[in-house]
C-alpha positions in Angstrom: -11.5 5.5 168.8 -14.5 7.5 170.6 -18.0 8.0 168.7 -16.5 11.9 168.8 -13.4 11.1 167.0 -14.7 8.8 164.5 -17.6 11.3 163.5 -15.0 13.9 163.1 -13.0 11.5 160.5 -16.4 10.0 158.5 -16.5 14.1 157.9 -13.1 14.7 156.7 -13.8 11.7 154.5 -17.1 12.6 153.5 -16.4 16.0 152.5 -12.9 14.7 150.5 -14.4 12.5 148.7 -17.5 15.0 147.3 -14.9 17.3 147.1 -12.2 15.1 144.7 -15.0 13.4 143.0 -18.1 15.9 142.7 -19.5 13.8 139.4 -18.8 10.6 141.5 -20.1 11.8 145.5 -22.5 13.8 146.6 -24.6 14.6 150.2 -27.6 15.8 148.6 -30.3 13.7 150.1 -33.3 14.1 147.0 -32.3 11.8 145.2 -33.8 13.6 141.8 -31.2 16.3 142.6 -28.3 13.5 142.8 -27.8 12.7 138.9 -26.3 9.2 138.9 -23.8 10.1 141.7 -23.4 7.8 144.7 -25.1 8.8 148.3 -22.6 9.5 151.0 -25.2 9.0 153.8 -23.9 9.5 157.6 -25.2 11.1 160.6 -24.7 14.5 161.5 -22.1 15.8 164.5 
């Protein structure tokens, strides 16, 4: 796989899994602003 391609699937996977799991995921960066929910940290496009 190319950087290009892979960044384009961490996204799909990044934004399914905040989407299935919104309690569980999240992509907010404050921390204070996550409430207990796991970090999905990954570099932009």
């Amino acid at each position: 796989m190319t950087y290009d391609e892979t960044s384009i699937f961490t996204e799909a996977v990044k934004k399914t899994l905040e989407r299935a799991y919104p309690n569980e995921f999240t992509t907010e960066r404050l921390k204070k602003k996550r409430m207990g929910r796991l970090y999905i940290d990954m570099l932009p496009l």
